[in-house]
C-alpha positions in Angstrom: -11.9 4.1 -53.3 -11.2 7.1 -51.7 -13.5 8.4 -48.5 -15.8 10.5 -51.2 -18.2 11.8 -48.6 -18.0 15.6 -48.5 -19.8 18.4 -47.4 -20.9 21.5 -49.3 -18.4 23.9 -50.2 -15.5 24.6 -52.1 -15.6 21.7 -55.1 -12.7 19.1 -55.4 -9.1 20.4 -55.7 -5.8 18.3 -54.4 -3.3 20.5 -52.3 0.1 20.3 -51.7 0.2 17.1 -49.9 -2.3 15.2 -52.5 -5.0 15.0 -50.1 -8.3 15.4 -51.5 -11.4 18.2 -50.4 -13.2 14.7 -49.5 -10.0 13.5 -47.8 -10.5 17.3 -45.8 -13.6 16.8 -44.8 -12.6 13.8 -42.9 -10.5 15.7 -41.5 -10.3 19.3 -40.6 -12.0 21.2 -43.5 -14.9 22.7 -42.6 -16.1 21.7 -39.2 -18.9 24.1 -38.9 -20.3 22.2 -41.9 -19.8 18.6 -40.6 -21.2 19.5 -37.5 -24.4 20.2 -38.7 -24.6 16.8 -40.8 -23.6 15.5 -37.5 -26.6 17.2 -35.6 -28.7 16.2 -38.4 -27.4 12.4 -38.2 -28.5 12.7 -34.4 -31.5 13.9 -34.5 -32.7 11.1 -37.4 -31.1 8.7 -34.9 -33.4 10.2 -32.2 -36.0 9.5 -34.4 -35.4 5.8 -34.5 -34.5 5.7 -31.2 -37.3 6.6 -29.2 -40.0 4.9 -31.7 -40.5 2.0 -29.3 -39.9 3.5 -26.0 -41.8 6.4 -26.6 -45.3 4.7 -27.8 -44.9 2.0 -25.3 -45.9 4.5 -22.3 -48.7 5.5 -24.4 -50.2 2.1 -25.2 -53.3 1.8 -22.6 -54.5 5.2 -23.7 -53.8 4.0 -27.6 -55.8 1.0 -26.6 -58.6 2.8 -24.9 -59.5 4.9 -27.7 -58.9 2.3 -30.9 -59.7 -0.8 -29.1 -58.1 -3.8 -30.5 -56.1 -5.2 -27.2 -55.6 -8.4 -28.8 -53.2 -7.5 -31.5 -51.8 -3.9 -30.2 -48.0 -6.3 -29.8 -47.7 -5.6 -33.3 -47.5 -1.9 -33.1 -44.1 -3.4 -32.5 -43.3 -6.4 -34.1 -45.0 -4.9 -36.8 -42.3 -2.0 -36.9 -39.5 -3.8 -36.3 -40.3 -6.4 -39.0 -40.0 -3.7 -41.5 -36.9 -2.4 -40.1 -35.1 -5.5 -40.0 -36.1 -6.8 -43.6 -35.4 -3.6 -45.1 -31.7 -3.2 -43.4 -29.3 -5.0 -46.2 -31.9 -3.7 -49.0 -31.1 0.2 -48.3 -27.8 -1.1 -47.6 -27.4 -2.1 -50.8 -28.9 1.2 -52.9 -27.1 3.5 -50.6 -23.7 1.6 -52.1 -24.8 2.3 -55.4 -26.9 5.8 -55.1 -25.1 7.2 -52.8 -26.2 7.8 -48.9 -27.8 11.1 -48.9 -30.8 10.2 -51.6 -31.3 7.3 -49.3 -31.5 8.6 -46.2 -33.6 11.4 -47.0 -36.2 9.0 -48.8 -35.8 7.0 -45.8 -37.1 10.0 -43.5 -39.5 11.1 -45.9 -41.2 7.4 -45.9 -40.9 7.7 -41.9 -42.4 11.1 -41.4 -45.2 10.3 -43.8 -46.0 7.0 -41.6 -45.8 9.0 -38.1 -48.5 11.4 -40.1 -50.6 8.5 -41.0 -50.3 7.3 -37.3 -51.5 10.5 -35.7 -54.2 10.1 -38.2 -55.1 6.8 -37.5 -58.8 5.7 -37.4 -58.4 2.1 -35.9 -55.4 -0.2 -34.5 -55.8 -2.0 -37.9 -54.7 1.2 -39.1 -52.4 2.3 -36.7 -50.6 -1.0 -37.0 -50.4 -0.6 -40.9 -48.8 3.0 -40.8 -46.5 1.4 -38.1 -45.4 -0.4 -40.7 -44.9 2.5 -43.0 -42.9 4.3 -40.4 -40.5 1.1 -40.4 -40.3 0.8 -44.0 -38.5 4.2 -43.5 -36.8 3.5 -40.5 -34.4 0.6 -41.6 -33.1 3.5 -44.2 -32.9 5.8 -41.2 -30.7 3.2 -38.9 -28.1 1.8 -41.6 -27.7 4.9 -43.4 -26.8 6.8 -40.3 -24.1 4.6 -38.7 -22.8 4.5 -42.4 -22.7 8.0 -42.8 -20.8 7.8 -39.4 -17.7 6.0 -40.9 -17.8 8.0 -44.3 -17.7 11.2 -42.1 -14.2 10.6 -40.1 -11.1 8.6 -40.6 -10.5 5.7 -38.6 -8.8 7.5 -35.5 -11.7 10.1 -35.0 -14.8 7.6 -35.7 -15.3 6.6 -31.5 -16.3 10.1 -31.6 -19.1 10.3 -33.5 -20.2 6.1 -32.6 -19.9 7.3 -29.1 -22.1 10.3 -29.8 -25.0 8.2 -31.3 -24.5 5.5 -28.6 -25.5 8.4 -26.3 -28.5 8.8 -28.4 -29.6 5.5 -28.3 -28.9 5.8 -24.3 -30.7 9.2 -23.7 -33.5 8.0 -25.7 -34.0 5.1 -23.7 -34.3 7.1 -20.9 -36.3 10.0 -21.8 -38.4 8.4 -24.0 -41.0 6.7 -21.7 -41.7 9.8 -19.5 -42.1 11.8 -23.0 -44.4 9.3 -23.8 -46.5 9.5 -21.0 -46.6 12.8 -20.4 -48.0 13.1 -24.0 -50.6 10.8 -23.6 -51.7 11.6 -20.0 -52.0 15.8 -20.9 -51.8 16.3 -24.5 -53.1 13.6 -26.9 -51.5 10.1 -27.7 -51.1 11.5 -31.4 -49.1 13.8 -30.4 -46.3 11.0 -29.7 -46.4 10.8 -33.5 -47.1 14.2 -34.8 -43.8 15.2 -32.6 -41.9 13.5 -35.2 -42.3 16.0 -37.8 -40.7 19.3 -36.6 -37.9 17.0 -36.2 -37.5 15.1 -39.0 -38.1 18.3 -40.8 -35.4 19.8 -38.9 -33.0 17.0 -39.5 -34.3 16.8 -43.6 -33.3 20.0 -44.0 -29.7 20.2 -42.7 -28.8 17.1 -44.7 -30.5 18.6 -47.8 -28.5 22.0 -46.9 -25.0 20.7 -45.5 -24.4 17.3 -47.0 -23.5 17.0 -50.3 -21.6 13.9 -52.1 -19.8 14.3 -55.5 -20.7 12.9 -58.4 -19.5 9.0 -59.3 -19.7 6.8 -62.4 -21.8 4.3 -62.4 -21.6 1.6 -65.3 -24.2 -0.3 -64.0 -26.4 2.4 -62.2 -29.7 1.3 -62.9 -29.7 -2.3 -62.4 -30.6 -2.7 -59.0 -31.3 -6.8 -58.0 -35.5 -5.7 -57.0 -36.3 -9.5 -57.6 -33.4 -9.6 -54.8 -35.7 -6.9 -52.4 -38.7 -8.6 -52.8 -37.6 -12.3 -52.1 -35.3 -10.8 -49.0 -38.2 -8.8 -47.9 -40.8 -11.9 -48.4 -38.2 -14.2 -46.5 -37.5 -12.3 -43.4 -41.3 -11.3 -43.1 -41.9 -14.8 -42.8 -39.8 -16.0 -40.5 -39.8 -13.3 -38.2 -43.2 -12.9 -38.3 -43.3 -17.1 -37.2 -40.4 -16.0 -34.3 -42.5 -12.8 -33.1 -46.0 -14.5 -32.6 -45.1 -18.5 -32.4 -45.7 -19.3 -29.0 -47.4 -15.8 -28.2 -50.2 -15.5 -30.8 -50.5 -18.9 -31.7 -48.5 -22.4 -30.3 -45.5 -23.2 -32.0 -46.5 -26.6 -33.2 -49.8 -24.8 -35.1 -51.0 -24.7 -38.6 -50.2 -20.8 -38.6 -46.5 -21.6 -37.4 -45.8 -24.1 -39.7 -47.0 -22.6 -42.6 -44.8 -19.6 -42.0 -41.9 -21.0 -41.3 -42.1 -23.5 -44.3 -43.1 -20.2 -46.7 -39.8 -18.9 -44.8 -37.6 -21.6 -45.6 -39.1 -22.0 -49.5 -38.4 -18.4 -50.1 -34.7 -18.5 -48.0 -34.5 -21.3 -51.1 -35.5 -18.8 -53.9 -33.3 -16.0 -52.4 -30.3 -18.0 -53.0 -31.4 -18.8 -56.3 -32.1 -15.4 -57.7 -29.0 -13.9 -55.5 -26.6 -16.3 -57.6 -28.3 -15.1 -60.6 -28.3 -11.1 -59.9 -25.2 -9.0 -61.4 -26.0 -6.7 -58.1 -27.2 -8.8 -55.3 -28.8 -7.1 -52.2 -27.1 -9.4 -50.1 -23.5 -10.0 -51.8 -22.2 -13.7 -51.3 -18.8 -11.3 -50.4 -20.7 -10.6 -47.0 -20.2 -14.4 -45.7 -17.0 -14.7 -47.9 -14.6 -12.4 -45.6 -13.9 -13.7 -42.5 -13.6 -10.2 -40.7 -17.3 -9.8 -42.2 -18.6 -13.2 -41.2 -17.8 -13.3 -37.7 -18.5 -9.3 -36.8 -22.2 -10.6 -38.4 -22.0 -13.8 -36.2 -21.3 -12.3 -33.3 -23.9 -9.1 -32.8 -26.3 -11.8 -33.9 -25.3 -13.1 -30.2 -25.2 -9.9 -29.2 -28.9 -9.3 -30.0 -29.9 -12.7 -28.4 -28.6 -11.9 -25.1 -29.9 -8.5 -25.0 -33.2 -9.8 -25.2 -32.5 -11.3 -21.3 -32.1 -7.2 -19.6 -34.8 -5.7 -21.3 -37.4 -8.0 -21.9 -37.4 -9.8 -18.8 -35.4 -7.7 -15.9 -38.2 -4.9 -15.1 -40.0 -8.4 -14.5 -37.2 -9.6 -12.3 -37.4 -6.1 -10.9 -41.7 -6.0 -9.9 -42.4 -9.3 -9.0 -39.3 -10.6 -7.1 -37.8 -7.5 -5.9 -41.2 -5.6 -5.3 -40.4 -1.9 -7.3 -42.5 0.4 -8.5 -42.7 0.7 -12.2 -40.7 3.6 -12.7 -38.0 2.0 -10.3 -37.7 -0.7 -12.1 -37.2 1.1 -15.5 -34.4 2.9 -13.5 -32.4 -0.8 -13.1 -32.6 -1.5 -16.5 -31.6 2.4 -17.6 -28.6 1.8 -16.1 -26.8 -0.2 -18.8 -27.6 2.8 -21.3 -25.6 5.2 -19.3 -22.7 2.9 -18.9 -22.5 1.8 -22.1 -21.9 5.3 -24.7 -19.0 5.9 -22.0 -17.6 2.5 -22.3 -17.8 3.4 -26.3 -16.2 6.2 -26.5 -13.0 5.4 -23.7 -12.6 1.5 -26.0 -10.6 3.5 -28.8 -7.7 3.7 -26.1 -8.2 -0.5 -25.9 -8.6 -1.3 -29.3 -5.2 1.3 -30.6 -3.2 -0.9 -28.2 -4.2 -4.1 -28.1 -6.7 -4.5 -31.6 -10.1 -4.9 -32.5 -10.5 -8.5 -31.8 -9.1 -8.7 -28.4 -11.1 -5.4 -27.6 -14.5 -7.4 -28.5 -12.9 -10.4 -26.6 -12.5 -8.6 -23.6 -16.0 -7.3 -23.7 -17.7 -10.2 -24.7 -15.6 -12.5 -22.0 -16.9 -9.8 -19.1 -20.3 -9.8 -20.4 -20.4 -13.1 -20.2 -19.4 -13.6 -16.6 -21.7 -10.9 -15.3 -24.6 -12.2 -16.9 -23.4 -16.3 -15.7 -23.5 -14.1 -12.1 -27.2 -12.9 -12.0 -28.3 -15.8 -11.2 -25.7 -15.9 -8.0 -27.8 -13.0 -6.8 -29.8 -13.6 -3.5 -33.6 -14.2 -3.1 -35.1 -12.2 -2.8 -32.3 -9.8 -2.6 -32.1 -5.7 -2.6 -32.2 -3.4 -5.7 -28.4 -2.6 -6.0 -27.4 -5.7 -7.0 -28.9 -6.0 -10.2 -28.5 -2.4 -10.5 -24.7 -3.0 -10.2 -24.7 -5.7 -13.0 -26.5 -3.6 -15.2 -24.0 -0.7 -14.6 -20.9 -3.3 -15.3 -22.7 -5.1 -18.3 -23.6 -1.8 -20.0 -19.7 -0.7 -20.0 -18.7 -4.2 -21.1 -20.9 -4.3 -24.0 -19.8 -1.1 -24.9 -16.3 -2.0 -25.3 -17.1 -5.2 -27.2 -20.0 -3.8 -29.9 -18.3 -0.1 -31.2 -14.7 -1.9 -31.6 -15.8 -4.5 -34.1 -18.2 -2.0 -35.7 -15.4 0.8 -36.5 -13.1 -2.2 -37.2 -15.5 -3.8 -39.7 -16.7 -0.6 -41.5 -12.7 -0.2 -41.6 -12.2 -3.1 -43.6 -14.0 -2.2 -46.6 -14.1 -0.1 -49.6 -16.7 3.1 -49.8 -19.3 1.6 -52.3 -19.1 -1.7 -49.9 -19.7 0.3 -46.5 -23.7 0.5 -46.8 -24.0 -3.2 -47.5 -21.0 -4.2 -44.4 -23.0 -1.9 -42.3 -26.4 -3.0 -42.9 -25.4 -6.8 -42.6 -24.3 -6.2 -39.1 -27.2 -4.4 -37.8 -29.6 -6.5 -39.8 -27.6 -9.9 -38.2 -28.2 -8.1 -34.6 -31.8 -7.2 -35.1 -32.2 -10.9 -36.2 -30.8 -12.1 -33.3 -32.8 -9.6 -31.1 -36.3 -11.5 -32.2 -34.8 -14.6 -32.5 -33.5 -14.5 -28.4 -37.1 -13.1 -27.8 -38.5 -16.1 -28.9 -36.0 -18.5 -27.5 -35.7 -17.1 -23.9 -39.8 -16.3 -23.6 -40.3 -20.2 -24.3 -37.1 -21.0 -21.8 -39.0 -18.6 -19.2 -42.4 -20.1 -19.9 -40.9 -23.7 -19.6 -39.8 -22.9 -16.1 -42.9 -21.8 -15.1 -44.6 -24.7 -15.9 -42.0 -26.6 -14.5 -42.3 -24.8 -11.3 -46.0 -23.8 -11.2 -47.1 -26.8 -12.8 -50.7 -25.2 -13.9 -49.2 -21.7 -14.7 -49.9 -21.4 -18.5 -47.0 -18.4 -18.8 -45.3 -15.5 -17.3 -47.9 -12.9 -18.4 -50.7 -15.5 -16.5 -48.2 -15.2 -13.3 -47.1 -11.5 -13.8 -51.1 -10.3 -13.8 -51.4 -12.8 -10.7 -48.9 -10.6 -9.2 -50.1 -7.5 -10.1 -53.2 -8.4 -8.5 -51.9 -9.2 -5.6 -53.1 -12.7 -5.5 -49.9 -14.6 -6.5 -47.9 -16.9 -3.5 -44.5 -16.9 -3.0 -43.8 -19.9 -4.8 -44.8 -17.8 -7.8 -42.4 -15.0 -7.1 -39.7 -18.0 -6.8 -40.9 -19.3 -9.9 -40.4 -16.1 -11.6 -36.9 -15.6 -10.4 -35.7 -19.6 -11.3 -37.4 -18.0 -14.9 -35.3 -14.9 -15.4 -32.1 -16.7 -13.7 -32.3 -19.4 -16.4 -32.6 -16.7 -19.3 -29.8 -14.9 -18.3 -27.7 -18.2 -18.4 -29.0 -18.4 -21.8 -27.9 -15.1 -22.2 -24.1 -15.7 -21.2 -24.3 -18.6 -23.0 -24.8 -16.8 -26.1 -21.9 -14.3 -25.0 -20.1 -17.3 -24.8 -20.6 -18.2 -28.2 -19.6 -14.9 -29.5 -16.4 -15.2 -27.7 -15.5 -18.7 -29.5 -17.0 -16.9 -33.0 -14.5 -14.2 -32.6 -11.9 -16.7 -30.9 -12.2 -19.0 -34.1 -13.4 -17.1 -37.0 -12.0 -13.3 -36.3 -8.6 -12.9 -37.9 -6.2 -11.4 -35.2 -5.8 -8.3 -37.1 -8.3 -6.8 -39.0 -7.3 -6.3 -42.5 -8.3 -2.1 -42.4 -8.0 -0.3 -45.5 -6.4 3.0 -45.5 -9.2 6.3 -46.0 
């Protein structure tokens, strides 16, 4: 199929070379137009983007006026398990509805669950409309990136990757000192309630500017819900068992158990009604294509070794080399800079040499900068991570956007959604999955070390206080260091995925 994304304005018509209005729009036809789907796709990006690190900043004075310190983590993991189990399901209707309806239902569902956050009576509550706002926000992320490669052919879709990559980057940046400036002189709801004037803004110029043409659907109303539910059911499950086992609970406990045995019974049933459905959410197609199967495999990696820089670097960055707070949040900020740049300057790699060996490239250099953290000296000086971040940031950036544009390259328009939101859901996986392998790598050290230490937050509040030795702080660094070995090693494997499984070419469809 034809790119069929358009924009509002003069209806379909083929000129004198045979090119299409939607084949225009891809192009050169009116610009003015796309750009303001463009700002719109931004600002819902922003949106997503600074959900986490914005209420972070804010959590003390969140927790001082609800209560409920016990449970406030799953403002988060609440959130991001709704993202992540909803991914390949709005993946799925966008391929058959079309992207627009979806993504403005998806920021209608979001908008309503900030509302019902700033309105929140209790963290029981809060954490309930948290999970509203990421029942929304899954549409939000997959639509948007697909949107992105519907937009602009193959040669001009850096552009627009690189401009939401500097979203993402900006957003990490900003977003804690928004936060806390809300909280500490306006009102912690207000960190929700912000969300509206934008989202409005953003509704509206979709509503206005986008505008798809009309397709025949055969099979338009049979979309796989028994699919939805079971994937939904599944991932809940098992994430939630990822998120809290070891944190909330031990992993050997009735609670872990019985979730990940209700994961594993429903993964079972999931397969069984996806065999059955006309429609599957999750196409067995997805695991099929080996282009598919190995982009999948390897931003799952990709999400696991992130996990090693953000959870456990402004850590690294307090305890062992002594920084402030907001020092520390400047180490780790590096990476975001580097990276968008990286982005947008890999279209000149991957034109020459391919998508594959572009990724390779990447991945290999991540991997070797992460294998040298742990070279770093003790306790050492604040440049030196600050340099790795800086050179892990660009190659990350030039090993993620090449096999995304390469992927969403490979497949037809109605399969785009459901490519796009296999990948992200994959890397989200992989995100909670390496936060749950590398906290009980980190925790083992500890106790290895420390011998009585029950965990890093018992030996991170030790050395807030003041009161930890220096055998802790050594402790602490032996943690990190063998996290972000853990972390290379999973660059490593995404290196052999793509090595192994990638074909050499990708096979990319002509818009």
């Amino acid at each position: 199929m034809q790119l069929c994304t358009q924009l509002r304005g003069k209806g379909p018509r083929v000129g004198e070379t045979g090119r299409t209005a939607a084949q225009d729009t891809a192009g050169r036809a009116a610009p003015k137009r796309r750009g303001a789907v463009v700002a719109a796709l931004m600002l819902t990006m922003a949106l997503a983007a600074l959900d986490s690190t914005i209420v972070a900043t804010a959590v003390p004075q969140i927790v001082g006026d609800l209560g409920g310190f016990s449970v406030f983590s799953w403002l988060f993991s609440g959130y991001l398990l709704a993202v992540t189990v909803t991914l390949p399901v709005y993946g799925k209707l966008s391929d058959t509805f079309g992207r627009k309806p979806v993504l403005v239902t998806g920021a209608a569902v979001f908008l309503l669950g900030s509302l019902l956050c700033a309105l929140a009576w209790n963290m029981a509550a809060l954490i309930a409309f948290r999970v509203v706002q990421g029942l929304g926000g899954g549409a939000l992320q997959g639509t948007v990136q697909t949107l992105a490669a519907d937009l602009y052919p193959l040669e001009q879709r850096p552009r627009i990757q690189a401009r939401l990559s500097t979203v993402w980057a900006v957003s990490a940046v900003a977003g804690p000192g928004l936060g806390g400036v809300l909280a500490t002189y306006a009102d912690w709801r207000w960190i929700f309630l912000v969300n509206l004037p934008v989202g409005a803004v953003a509704l509206w110029l979709i509503v206005r500017h986008l505008h798809e043409p009309r397709r025949r659907f055969t099979d338009r109303s049979r979309v796989d819900w028994a699919g939805a539910l079971t994937v939904f059911a599944c991932g809940g499950a098992l994430l939630t068992a990822l998120v809290q086992g070891g944190v909330a609970w031990d992993w050997l406990s009735a609670p872990s158990l019985t979730l990940l045995g209700a994961g594993l019974a429903l993964l079972v049933l999931f397969f069984a009604v996806e065999r059955r459905a006309e429609q599957p959410i999750i196409p067995g197609w997805v695991w099929r294509r080996r282009t598919i199967a190995a982009v999948n495999l390897a931003l799952g990696a990709l999400g696991v070794l992130m996990v090693a820089p953000t959870v456990f670097l402004p850590t690294y960055a307090q305890s062992v080399l002594g920084l402030a707070p907001v020092a520390a949040g400047f180490v780790l900020s590096v990476w975001t800079l580097t990276w968008p740049v990286s982005a947008a300057l890999s279209q000149h790699v991957y034109r020459r040499i391919g998508f594959r060996s572009t990724a390779m490239l990447g991945i290999g250099a991540a991997a070797l900068i992460l294998a040298a953290f742990p070279l770093l000296p003790y306790p050492g000086r604040a440049w030196q991570p600050t340099l790795l971040m800086m050179l892990l940031g660009a190659a990350l950036g030039l090993f993620q956007l090449p096999l995304i544009v390469g992927v969403q390259s490979t497949v037809r328009w109605e399969e785009r959604g459901t490519t796009t939101a296999s990948v992200l859901f994959c890397r989200q996986t992989g995100q909670t999955a390496g936060a749950a392998l590398f906290g009980a790598v980190a925790n083992g050290v500890l106790a290895a070390r420390l011998g009585d230490a029950s965990d890093l937050d018992t030996v991170t509040r030790a050395l807030d206080t003041g009161t930890a030795a220096e055998a802790t702080r050594r402790a602490i660094a032996d943690a990190v260091h063998a996290v972000y070995l853990g972390a290379a090693a999973a660059a490593a494997l995404a290196f052999v995925v793509l090595l192994v499984l990638a074909p050499r070419k990708f096979p990319v469809l002509k818009d």
